[in-house]
C-alpha positions in Angstrom: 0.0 0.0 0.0 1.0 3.3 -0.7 1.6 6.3 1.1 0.4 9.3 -0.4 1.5 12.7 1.2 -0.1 16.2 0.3 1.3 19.8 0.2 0.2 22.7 -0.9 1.0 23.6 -4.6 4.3 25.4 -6.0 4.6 27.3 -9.1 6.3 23.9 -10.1 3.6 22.1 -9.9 1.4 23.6 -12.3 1.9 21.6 -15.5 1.4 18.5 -13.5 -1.7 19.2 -11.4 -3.0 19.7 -15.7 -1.8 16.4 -16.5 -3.8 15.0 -13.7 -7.1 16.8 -14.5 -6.9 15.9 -18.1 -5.9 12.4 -17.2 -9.2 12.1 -14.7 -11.9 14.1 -17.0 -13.1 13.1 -20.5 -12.6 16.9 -21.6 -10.3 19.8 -21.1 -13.6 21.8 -19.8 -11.8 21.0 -15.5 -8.5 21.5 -16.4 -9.3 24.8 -18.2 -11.0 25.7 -15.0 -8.6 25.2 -13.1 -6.4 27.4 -15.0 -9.0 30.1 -15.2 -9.8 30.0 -11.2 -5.5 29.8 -10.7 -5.9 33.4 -12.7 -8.9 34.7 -10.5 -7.2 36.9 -7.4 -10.7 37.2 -6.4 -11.5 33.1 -6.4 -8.1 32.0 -6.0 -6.2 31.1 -1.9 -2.9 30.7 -1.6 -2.6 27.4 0.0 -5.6 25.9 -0.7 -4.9 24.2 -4.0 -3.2 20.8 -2.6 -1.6 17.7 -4.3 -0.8 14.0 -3.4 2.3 12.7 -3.9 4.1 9.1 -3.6 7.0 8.7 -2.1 9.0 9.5 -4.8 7.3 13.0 -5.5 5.2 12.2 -8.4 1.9 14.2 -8.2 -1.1 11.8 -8.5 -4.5 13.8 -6.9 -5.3 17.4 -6.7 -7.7 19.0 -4.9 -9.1 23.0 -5.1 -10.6 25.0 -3.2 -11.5 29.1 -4.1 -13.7 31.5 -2.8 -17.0 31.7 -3.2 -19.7 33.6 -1.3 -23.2 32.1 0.3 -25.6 35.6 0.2 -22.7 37.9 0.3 -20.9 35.4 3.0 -17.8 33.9 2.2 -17.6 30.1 1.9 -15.2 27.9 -0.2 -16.0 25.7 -3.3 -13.8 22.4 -3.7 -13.6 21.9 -7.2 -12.5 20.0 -8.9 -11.0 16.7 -7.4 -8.9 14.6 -9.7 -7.0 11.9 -9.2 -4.4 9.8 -11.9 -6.5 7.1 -13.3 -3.8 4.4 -12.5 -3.7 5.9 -9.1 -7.8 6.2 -8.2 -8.8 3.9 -5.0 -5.8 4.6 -3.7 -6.2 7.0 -0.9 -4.5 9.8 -3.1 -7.7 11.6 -3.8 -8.9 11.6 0.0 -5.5 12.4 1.1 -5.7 15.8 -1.1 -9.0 16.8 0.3 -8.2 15.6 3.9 -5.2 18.1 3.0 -7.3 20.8 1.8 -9.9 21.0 4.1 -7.5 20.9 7.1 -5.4 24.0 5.3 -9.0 25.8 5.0 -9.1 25.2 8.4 -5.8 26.8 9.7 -6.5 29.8 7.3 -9.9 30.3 9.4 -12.8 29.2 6.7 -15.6 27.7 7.7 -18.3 26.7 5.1 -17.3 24.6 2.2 -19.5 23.6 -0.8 -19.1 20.4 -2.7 -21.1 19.3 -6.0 -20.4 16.2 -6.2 -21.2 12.1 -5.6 -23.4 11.2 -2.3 -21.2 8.1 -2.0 -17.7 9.8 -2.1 -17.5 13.2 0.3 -19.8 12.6 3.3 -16.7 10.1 4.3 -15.5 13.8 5.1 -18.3 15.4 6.5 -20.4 16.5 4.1 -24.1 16.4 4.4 -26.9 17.9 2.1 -26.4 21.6 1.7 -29.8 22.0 2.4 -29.6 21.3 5.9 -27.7 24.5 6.1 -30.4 26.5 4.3 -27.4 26.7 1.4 -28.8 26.0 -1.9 -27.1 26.0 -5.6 -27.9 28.6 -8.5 -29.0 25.7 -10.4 -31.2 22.5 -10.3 -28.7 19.8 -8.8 -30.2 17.1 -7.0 -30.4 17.4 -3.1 -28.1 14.8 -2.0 -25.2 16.3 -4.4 -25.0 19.8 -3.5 -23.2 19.2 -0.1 -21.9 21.6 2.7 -19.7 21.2 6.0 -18.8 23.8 8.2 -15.3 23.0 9.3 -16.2 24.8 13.1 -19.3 23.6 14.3 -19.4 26.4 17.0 -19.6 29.1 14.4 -22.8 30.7 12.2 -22.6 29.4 8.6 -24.7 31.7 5.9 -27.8 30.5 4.2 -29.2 31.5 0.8 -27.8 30.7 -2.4 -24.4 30.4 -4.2 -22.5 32.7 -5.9 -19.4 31.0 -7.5 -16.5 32.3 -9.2 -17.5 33.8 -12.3 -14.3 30.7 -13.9 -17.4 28.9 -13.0 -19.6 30.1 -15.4 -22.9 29.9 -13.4 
């Protein structure tokens, strides 16, 4: 078994964390985001785009998260997830989020948004967005727009999103 340790992104890094979302989507459309959000001063945290690596330094997962608001409230959207094809049901992808959530954390966010599969992110914590009164600018089915406030003793905001115009909702 391998073990996969994250770290937050370098200026290095970029080409690779490409290859990885080109290599996990069927189209460019998530790596092009990526790019565009990387871009976006007002989406893009330093410190919160975080990779997996094996032991020997090759980048296999990546996982994002940028600013965007709930009703005027900051929150965080993670988007996208990728993971290596040779390297998915590894631990590599969870690792990255695990990562990137815990980095949220230290940087003082709270809410984070997720659209994404029911099976896969409540292992995290994620639950229904609704049952934080959070709701998508879209239809989306209930159980895949998710939320999870990273401190439960503070307020999370209600209403709908707003994300980064990269986005393009």
């Amino acid at each position: 078994m391998t073990t996969w340790t994250a770290r937050a992104e370098t200026a290095a890094d970029v080409a690779a964390i490409r290859g990885i979302v080109l290599a996990a989507f069927p189209t460019a459309e998530e790596a092009d985001l990526v790019d565009a959000l990387r871009a976006d001063p007002d989406a893009w945290i330093e410190g919160l785009s975080l990779v997996a690596q094996a032991p020997d330094g090759t980048l296999v997962a990546h996982a994002l998260l940028t600013r965007c608001h709930v009703d005027g409230e900051p929150a965080l959207a993670l988007a996208p997830c990728a993971v290596l094809p040779a390297h998915q049901r590894t631990g590599a992808g969870s690792v990255a989020v695990r990562a990137a959530l815990d980095a949220a954390r230290a940087l003082g966010e709270n809410l984070v948004l997720v659209l994404g599969h029911a099976g896969y992110y409540p292992r995290f914590g994620f639950t229904p967005a609704s049952r934080f009164g959070v709701r998508a600018p879209f239809e989306v089915p209930d159980e895949a727009m998710m939320a999870m406030a990273l401190d439960d003793s503070r307020p999370v905001p209600t209403g709908t999103i707003r994300y980064a115009g990269a986005f393009g909702v």
